[in-house]
N, C-alpha and C positions, 0 to 999 in steps of 0.2 A: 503543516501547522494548521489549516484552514482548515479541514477532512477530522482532524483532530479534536479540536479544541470542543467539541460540543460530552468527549470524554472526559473532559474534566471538569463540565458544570451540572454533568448529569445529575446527580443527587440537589442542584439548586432549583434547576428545570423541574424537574420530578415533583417536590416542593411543590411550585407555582402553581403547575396546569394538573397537580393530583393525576400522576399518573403510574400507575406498577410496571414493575420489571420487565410483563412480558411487553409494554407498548412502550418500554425503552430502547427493549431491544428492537422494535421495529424500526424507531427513531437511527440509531444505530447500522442498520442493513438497507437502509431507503439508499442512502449512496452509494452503498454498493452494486444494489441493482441497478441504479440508473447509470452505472461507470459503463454497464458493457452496453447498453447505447453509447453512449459519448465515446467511447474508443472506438468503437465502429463507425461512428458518424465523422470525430476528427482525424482517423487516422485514413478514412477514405479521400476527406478533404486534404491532406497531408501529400497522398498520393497526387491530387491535380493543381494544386496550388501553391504547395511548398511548405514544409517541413516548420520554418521560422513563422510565419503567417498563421498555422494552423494553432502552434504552440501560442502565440499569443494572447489567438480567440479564448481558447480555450483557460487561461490561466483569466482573462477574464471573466469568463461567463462563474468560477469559481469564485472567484473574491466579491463579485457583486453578492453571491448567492448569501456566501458565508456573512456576510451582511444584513443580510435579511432577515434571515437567524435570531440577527439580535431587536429586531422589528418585529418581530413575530407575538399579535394578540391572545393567539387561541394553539391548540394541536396543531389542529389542519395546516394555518401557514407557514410553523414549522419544521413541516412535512413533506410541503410544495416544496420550501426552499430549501429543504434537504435533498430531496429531487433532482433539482436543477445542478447542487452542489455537485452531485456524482456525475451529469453529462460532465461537466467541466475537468472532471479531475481525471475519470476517465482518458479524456481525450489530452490533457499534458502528459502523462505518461509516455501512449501511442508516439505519440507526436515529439516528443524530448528523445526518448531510445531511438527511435530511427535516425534523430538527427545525429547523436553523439554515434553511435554503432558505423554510420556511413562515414563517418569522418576520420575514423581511427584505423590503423592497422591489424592488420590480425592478428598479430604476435601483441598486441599492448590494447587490446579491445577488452579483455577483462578486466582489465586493469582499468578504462576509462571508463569503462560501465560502473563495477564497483565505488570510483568515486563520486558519479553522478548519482548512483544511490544510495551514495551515506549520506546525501543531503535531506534525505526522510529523517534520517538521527537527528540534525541538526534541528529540522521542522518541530518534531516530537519535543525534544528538547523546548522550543523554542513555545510550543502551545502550555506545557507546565507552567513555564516561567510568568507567559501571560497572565494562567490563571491565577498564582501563587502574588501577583503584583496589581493586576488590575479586578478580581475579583471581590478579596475582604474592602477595598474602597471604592468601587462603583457598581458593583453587582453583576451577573452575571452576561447581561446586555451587553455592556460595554467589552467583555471577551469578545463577545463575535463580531463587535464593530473593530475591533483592532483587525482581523481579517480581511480588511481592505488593502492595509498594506501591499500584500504580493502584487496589486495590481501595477503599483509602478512599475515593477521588476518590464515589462513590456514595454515600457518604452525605452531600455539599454537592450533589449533582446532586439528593438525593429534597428537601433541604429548603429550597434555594435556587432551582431550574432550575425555570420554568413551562412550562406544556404549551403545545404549539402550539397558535394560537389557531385554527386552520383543521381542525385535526382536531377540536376542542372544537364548533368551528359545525357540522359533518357529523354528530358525535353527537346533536348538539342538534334536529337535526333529522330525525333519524333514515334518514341517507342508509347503507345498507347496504356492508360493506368490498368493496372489488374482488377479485377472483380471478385467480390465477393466468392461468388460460386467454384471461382476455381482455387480458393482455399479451402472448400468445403469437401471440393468434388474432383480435384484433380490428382493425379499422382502419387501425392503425399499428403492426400487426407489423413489414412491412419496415425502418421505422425500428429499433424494438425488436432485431431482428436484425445490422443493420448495427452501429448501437451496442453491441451483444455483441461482435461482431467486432473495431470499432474497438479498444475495451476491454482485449479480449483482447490485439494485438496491442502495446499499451504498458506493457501489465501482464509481458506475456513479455519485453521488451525490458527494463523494470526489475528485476524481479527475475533475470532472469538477469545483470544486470551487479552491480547494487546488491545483492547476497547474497552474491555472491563476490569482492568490491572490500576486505572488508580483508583475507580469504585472499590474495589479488594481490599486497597491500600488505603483508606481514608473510611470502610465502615467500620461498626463496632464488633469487638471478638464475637458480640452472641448472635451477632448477622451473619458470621462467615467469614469476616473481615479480617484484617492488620487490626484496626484499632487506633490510625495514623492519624494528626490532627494533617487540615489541608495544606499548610504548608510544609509541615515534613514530608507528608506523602510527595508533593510535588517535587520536594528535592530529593526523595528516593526514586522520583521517577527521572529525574535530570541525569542523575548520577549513570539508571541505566543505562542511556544513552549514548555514554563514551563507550559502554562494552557493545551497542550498537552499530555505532560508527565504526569502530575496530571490525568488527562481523562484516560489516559491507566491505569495506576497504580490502582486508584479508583476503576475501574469497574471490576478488576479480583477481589480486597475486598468484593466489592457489591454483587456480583455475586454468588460467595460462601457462602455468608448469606443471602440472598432474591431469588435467582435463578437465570438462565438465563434468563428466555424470561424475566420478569420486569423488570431485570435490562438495556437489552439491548434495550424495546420499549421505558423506558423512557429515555432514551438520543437521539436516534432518534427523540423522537417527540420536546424536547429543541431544536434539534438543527434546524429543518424546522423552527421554529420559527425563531432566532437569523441572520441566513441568510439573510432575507429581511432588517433587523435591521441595518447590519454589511454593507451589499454592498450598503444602501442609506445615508450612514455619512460621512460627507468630513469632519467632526472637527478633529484634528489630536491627539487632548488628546482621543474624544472620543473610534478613531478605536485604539487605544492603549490599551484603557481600556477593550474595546469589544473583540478586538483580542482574547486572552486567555478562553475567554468563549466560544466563535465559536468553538476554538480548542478543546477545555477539551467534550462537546457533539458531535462536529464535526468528531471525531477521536475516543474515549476511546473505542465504542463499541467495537471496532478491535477486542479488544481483548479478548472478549470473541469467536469469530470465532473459535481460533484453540480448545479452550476446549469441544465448542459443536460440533466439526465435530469430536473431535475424540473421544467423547462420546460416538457417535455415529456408529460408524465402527470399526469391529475386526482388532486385529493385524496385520493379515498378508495383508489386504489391504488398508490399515490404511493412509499410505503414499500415495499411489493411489488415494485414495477417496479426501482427502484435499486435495491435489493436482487440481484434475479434480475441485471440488468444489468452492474451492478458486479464480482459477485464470481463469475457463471458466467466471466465474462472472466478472473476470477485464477482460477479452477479451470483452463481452459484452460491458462493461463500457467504452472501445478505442471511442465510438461512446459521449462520454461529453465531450472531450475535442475539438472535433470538430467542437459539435452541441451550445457549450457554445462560440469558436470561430468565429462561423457564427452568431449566433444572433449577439454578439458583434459587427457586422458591421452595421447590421439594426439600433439596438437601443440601445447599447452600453452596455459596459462589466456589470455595476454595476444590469442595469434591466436582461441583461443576465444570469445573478447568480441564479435566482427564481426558474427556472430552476430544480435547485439542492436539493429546497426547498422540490419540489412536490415528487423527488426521496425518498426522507429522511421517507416522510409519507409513499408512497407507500410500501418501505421497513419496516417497521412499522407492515402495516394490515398483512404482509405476514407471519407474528410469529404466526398468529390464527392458522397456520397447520406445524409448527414446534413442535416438543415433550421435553417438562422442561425434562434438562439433569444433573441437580444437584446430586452430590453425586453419580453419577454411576460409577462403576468401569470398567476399561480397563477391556475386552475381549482378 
């Protein structure tokens, strides 16, 4: 919701601080690149301190940012507190997937991944609504002060949520945290690499479309746009969200009964398709209709991510690896919402999306050198 909501005041921002598309989109990709520090930084933290502990920092340092946002005088501050936003978000990811991945079985680990990441649906969902209620009557500041909320969420994590129990047996035994370098440089670099890439390439394809979709959806037809006024666009953007939520949930099921790489090239390859479908329809039944489908291939694979990175890497740097993994890939990815920005001015947002199409394939072929992680067990 937090990471969010600054797409759906984008057009009021822009207004204010008189700023075009292409310094929107940088607005837009600041948190992305600051994520693959903060993944890196809380999922190392993650590694020596604990899973719950890292996860709360983190969800902090995001809700203060997302905050600030709405305090912000000029570009510059925010810009800073876009910044700050991506350490923090970065690092709950890192820090949440290791926890839930460590706690679940491996026969029902896609399945508890899946549901951990339909909570993005809900979020998404949950910044429209903000906008479509608190924005026509207190303006667009008051959105990003409602992004304080998640911060409570931390105090039922410190005194409810147990520590994983796989980081607690590595303490206990005093197995030393893993390092950076032997993610980079050990054994199964090539993998580690490839899965950066993968990453990166659906990360760019998401965020370049899913950041400027309700800008799409709320400009006018001779911008390139839907044409939507802001609260319909909002509730067509709500609406996508159930096919979302369905898309995450699905493919941790799928996943566990077919594998990963199948499951996760066939929703990539739906969803290159459905993009070009989505961004050339002005009928406003149809993008209603379509919505939910773009979303449920557009999104679900997410969630198979956390299960195959931590398939893939032992314990003790478990945190580390998904971390680096995850969110070097959306550092990469800062560069769609810009590159999707700047077309945007050429030839206008809807041909700009295509884009996102060619991402979706490319991430795709890159599973020929990923390894089926079905049914393995944590290390």
């Amino acid at each position: 919701m937090d990471v969010l909501l600054y797409s759906f005041v984008l057009d009021e921002v822009r207004r204010e601080f008189g700023i075009d598309d292409r310094l929107s989109g940088v607005l837009l990709a600041l948190p992305l690149a600051a994520s693959a520090i903060g993944g890196i930084l809380f999922g190392w933290l993650a590694d020596r301190i604990g899973r719950t502990r890292a996860l709360n920092a983190s969800i902090l340092v995001y809700a203060v940012a997302t905050a600030g946002c709405g305090l912000a005088t000029n570009v510059w501050q925010l810009a800073i507190a876009r910044l700050v936003l991506g350490l923090g978000m970065g690092g709950e990811w890192a820090t949440g997937a290791a926890l839930v991945a460590e706690t679940w079985p491996a026969e029902h680990r896609g399945k508890a991944m899946g549901l951990m990441q339909s909570a993005w649906a809900i979020g998404y969902a949950l910044a429209a609504a903000v906008n479509a209620v608190v924005l026509p009557r207190f303006g667009w500041r008051a959105v990003f002060l409602v992004g304080l909320v998640p911060a409570l969420i931390t105090l039922w994590i410190r005194r409810r949520v147990e520590e994983s129990p796989l980081w607690l047996a590595g303490r206990a035994a005093s197995r030393s945290p893993g390092r950076l370098r032997d993610v980079l440089r050990g054994p199964g670099a090539r993998t580690t690499w490839v899965l950066m890439a993968m990453n990166a390439a659906t990360m760019f394809a998401w965020w370049g479309l899913f950041t400027w979709i309700p800008s799409f959806l709320a400009r006018p037809l001779e911008q390139g746009g839907a044409g939507l006024s802001v609260v319909r666009s909002s509730t067509w953007i709500v609406v996508m969200q159930i096919g979302m939520w369905c898309g995450y949930v699905s493919f941790g099921i799928i996943a566990d009964a077919i594998g990963r790489r199948k499951t996760y090239v066939g929703y990539l390859i739906v969803a290159a398709v459905l993009v070009p479908i989505y961004s050339m329809t002005r009928d406003v039944r149809w993008l209603l209709v379509l919505g939910p489908f773009l979303a449920f291939f557009g999104t679900g694979y997410f969630s198979g991510f956390g299960a195959v990175s931590a398939e893939l890497f032992p314990t003790p740097l478990r945190a580390t690896a998904q971390g680096l993994t995850y969110n070097a890939g959306r550092a990469l990815s800062a560069l769609a919402p810009i590159i999707v920005g700047a077309l945007a001015t050429r030839i206008g947002l809807s041909s700009a999306f295509l884009v996102t199409s060619v991402a979706f394939v490319v991430a795709a072929v890159l599973w020929i050198w990923i390894p089926e992680t079905k049914g393995r067990a944590l290390l």
